[in-house]
C-alpha positions as CSV (number, residue, x, y, z in Angstrom):
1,X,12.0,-20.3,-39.4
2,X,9.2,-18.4,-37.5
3,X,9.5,-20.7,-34.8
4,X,13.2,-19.6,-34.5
5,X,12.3,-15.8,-34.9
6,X,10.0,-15.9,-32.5
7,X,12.2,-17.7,-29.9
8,X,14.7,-14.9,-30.4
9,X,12.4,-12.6,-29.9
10,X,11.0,-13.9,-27.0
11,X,14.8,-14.1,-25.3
12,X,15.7,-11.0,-26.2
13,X,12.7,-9.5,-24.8
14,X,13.6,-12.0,-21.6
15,X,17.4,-10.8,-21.2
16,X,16.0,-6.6,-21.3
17,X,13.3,-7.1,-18.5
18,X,15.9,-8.8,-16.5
19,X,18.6,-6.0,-17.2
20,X,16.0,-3.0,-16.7
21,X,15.4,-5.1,-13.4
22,X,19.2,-5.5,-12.5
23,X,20.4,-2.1,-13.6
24,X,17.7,0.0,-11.8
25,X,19.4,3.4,-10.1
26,X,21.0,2.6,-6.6
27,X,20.1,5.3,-3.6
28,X,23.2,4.7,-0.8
29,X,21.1,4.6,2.3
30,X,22.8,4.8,6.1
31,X,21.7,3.5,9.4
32,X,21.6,6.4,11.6
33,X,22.8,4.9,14.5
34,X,25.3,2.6,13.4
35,X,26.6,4.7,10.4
36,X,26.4,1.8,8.1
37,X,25.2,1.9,4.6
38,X,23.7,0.2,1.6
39,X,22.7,0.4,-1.9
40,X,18.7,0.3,-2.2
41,X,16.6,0.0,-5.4
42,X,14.2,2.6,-5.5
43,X,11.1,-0.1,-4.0
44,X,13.6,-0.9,-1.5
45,X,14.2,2.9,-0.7
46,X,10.8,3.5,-0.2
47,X,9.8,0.4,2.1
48,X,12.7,1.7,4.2
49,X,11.2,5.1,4.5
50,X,7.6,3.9,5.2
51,X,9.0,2.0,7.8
52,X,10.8,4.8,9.4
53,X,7.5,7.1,8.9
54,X,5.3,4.5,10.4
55,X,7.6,4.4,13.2
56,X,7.6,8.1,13.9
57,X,3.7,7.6,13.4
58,X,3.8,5.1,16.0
59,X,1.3,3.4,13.1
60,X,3.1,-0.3,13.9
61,X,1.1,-2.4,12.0
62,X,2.1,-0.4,8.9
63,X,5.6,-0.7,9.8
64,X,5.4,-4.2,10.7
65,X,4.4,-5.3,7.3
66,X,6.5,-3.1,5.8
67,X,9.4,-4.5,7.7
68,X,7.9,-8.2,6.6
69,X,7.8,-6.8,2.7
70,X,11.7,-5.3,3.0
71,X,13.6,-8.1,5.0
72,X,12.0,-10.8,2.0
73,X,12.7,-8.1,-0.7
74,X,16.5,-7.6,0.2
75,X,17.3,-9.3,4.0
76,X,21.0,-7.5,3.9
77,X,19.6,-4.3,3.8
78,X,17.2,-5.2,6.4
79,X,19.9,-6.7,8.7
80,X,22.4,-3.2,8.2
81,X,19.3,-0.9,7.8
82,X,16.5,-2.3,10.5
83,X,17.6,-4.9,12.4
C-alpha cells in the first residue's frame, strides 16, 4: 500500500509541475514592423527583449545567442517576432 501511496504522490506532484509549467501568465508581444503578435511566457518575453537591447547595443554576440536560446525555446514566436 505504500508503494501505491507513494506512486500517487509522485503523479500528482508530476501533473502540478507540468500545469504550473503550462499555465504560466501569457505577455501578447507584437512585431513592430509587421504588426503581428504572439503570446510569450515570461522567459520567452525576456529573451525577446534581450535580443532587441543587444541589438540596439550593437552587442551581437549577445543577441545571437539569444536569438539561438528563443527560436529552440518557442520557433513560432521567433519566426512572427525575429525572423
Amino acid at each position: 500500500m505504500d508503494k501505491m501511496k507513494k506512486m500517487s504522490e509522485d503523479i500528482t506532484k508530476i501533473f502540478h509541475e507540468h500545469h504550473k509549467k503550462t499555465m504560466q501568465p501569457k505577455i501578447k508581444t507584437t512585431n513592430p514592423f509587421s504588426k503581428e503578435s504572439i503570446d510569450l511566457t515570461e522567459e520567452e518575453h525576456k529573451l525577446y527583449l534581450d535580443i532587441k537591447t543587444s541589438e540596439m547595443n550593437q552587442d551581437y554576440e549577445t543577441m545571437q545567442k539569444a536569438i539561438d536560446k528563443f527560436s529552440r525555446l518557442n520557433p513560432k514566436a521567433y519566426r512572427v517576432l525575429v525572423d
